[in-house]
C-alpha positions in Angstrom: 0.0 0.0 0.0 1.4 3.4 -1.0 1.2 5.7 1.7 2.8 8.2 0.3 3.7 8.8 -3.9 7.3 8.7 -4.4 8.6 11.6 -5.9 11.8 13.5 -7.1 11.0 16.4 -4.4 14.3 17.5 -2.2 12.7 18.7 1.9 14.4 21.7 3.3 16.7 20.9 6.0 13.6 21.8 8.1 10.9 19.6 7.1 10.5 16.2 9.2 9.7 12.5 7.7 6.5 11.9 8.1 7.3 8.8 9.8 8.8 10.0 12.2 7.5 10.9 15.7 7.3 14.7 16.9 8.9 14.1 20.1 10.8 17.2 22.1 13.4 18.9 20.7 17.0 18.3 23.1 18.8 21.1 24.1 20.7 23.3 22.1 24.0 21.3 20.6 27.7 22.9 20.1 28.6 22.1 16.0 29.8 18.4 16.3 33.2 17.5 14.8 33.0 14.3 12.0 32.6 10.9 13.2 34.2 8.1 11.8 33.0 4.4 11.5 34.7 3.2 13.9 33.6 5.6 16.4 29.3 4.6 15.6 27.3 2.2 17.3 27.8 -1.0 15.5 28.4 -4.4 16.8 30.6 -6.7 14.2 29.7 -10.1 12.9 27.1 -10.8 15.7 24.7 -8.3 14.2 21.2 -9.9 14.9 19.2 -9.1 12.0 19.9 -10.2 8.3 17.5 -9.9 5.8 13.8 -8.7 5.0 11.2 -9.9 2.3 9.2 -8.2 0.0 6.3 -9.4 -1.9 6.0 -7.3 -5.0 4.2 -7.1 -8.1 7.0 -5.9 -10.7 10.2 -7.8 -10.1 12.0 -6.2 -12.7 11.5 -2.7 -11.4 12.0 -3.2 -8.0 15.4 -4.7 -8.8 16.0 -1.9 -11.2 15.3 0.6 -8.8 17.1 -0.8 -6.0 20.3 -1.0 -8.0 19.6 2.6 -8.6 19.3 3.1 -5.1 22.6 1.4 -4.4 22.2 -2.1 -3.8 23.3 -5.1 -6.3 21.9 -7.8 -7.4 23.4 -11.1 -5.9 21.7 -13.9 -7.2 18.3 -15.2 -7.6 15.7 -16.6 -10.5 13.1 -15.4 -12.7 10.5 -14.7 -9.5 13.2 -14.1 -6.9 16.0 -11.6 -6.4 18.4 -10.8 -3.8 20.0 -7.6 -2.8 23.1 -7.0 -1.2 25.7 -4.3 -0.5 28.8 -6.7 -1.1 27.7 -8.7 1.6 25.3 -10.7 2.7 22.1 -9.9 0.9 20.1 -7.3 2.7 17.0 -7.7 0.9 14.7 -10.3 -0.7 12.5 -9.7 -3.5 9.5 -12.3 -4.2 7.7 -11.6 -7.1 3.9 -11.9 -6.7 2.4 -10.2 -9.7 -1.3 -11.1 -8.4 -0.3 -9.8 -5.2 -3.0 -7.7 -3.8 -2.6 -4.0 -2.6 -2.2 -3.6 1.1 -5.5 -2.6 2.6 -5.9 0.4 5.3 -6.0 -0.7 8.9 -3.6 -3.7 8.4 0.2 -4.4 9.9 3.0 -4.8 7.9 6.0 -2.8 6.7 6.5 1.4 8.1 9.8 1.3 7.0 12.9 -0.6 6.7 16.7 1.0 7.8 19.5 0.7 6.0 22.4 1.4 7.9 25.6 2.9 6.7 28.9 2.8 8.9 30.0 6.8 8.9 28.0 9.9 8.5 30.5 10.5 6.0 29.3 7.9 3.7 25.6 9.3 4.4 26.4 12.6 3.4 27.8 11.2 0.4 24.1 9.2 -0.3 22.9 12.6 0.3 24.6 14.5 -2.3 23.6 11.3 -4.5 20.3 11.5 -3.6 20.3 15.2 -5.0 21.9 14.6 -7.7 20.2 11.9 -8.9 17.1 13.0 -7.9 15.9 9.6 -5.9 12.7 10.1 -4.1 13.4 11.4 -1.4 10.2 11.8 0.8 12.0 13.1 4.3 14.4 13.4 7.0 15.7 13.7 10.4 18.1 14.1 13.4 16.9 11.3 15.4 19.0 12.4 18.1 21.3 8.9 18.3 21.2 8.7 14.7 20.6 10.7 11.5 17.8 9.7 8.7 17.2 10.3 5.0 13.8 8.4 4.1 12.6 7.2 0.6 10.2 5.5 -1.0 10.4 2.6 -3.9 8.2 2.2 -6.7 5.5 -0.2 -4.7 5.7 2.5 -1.9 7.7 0.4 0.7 9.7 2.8 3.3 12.7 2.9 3.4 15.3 4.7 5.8 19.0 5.2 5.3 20.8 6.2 8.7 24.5 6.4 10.5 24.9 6.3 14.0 26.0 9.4 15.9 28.4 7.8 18.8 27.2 6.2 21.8 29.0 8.1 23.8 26.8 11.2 22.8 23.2 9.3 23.6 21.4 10.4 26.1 19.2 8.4 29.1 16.9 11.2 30.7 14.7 9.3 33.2 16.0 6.1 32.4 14.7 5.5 28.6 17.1 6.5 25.7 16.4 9.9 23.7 15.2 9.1 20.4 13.4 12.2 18.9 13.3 14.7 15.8 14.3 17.6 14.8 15.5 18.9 11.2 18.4 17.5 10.1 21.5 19.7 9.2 21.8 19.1 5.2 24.6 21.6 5.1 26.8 19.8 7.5 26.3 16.7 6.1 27.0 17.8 2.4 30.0 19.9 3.6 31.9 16.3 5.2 30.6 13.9 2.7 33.1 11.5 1.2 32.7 11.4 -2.9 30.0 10.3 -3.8 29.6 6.5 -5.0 27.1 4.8 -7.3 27.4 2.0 -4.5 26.9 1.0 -0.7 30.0 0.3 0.6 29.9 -3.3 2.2 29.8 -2.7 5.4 26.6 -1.8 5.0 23.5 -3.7 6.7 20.0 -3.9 7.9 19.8 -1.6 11.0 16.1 -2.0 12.0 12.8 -2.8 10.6 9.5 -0.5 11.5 6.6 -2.2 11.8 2.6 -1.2 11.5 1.2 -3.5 14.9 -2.3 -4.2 16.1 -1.1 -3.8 19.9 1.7 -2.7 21.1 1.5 -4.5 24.6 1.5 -7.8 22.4 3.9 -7.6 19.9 6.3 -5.9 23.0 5.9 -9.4 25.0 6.3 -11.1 21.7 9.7 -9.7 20.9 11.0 -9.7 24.7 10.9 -13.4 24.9 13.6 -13.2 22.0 15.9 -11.3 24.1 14.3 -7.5 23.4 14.3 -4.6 25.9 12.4 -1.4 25.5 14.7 1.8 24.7 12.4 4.3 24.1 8.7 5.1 23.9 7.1 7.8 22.2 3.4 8.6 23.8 0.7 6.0 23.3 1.7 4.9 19.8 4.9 3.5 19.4 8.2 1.9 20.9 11.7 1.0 20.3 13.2 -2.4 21.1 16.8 -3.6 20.4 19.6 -6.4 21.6 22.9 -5.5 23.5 21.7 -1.9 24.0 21.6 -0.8 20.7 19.1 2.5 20.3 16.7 0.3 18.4 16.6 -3.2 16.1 13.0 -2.5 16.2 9.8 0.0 15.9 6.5 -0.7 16.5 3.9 1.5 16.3 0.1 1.9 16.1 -0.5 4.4 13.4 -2.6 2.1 11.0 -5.4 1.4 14.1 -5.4 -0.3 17.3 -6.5 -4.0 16.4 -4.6 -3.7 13.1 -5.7 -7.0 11.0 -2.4 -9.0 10.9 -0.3 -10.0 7.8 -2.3 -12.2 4.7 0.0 -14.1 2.3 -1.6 -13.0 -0.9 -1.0 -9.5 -0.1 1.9 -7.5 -1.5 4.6 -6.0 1.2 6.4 -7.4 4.0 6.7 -11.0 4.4 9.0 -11.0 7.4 12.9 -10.6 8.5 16.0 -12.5 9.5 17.1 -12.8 13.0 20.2 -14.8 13.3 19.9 -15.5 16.7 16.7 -17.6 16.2 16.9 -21.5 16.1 13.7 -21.9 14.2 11.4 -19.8 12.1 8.1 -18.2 13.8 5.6 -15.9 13.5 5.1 -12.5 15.1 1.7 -11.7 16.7 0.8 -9.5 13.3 1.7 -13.1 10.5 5.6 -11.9 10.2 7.7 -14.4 9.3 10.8 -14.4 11.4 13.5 -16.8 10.7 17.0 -17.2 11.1 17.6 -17.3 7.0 14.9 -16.9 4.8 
């Protein structure tokens, strides 16, 4: 379901994904210095998540427009395609060209994050992004992180994100401080590396986002795998991760309370990897999670 058309459209530095939540604003912030990779928040080979799956109705374009977008193809067949960075593949494509449309008041995909290892090599995607024109929908300063957000041709979200250090998050009243304000285009253009037609490999899936029927639920559902909370935002929607991480997970409640769960024969997400599972299951909302799909 396309909740919003893709488009060619650059946001000023002030305007906010729609995605995102309009928590407080933190304090004001002295100009920050570049970070390098090894400096961000990510763990090495035990990262827990691996892949996600998306039903769609056009394989061709999807793979055409996620080569555009950076990825590369890495194998697959006539109805099935995988994506990669260099790496292990980050996404799977499934064709299903009699997939149906994604109905309102449903779960399933808000975004998926793709995770890049400097800010450096995001302000490069950046400057990519506008020259290329890819359809750029929104962005933000998440506060422990910073976001561009896109659509693809089947209006899937997608986010593309670097850490900022963890020595830099913050824990006021005990819950991390994930938030949004307008993120600082400028900045990030001004330290970019060159642009590259490419993700570099050490790129990965940060989190997925995910449209839930109850938060309470799918929170217990995801703790017995190891979860905690991080962060909450209001009434509508949480952060969960592993080893402290600012999130491997969002859940939210924006498509309705009592959301009707996953159905195979519609197009969108069909579920994720998470290597640290022994067996494939299924997620309150008909996700498939497995440890390889």
């Amino acid at each position: 379901m396309t909740r919003s058309s893709p488009g060619s459209r650059l946001p000023s530095a002030t305007s906010l994904d729609p995605r995102a939540s309009p928590w407080s604003r933190p304090e004001h912030r002295a100009p920050r210095a570049p970070t390098t990779g090894t400096d961000l928040a990510i763990s090495g080979s035990d990262w827990p998540l691996g892949a996600l799956e998306l039903k769609v109705s056009d394989l061709t374009r999807e793979v055409e427009f996620y080569e555009w977008f950076g990825l590369t193809r890495a194998g697959g067949d006539d109805h099935h395609a995988a994506m990669s960075a260099g790496g292990a593949p980050i996404l799977r494509l499934t064709a299903m060209p009699n997939g149906k449309q994604r109905p309102r008041h449903t779960a399933g995909l808000f975004h998926f994050a793709i995770l890049l290892p400097a800010e450096q090599e995001l302000g490069a995607f950046l400057r990519r992004a506008i020259e290329e024109k890819l359809p750029l929908t929104g962005s933000a300063d998440h506060f422990v992180s910073q976001a561009l957000y896109f659509d693809d041709p089947e209006g899937n979200g997608i986010e593309v994100y670097a850490d900022r250090p963890r020595s830099e998050w913050r824990y006021p009243g005990g819950r991390l401080n994930i938030g949004t304000e307008p993120l600082d285009f400028e900045r990030l253009v001004r330290i970019a590396d060159p642009p590259r037609k490419k993700f570099s490999e050490a790129t990965r899936l940060g989190h997925m986002h995910l449209n839930v029927a109850d938060l309470d639920s799918s929170q217990a559902a995801y703790e017995a795998l190891g979860m905690e909370v991080m962060a909450v935002a209001g009434s509508v929607m949480r952060f969960l991760s592993w080893d402290g991480y600012h999130h491997h997970l969002g859940i939210n409640v924006l498509e309705g309370r009592g959301a009707h769960p996953v159905q195979p024969d519609v197009l969108g997400l069909r579920g994720f990897e998470i290597r640290r599972l022994s067996r494939p299951l299924t997620d309150p909302n008909g996700l498939l999670l497995a440890p390889s799909l």
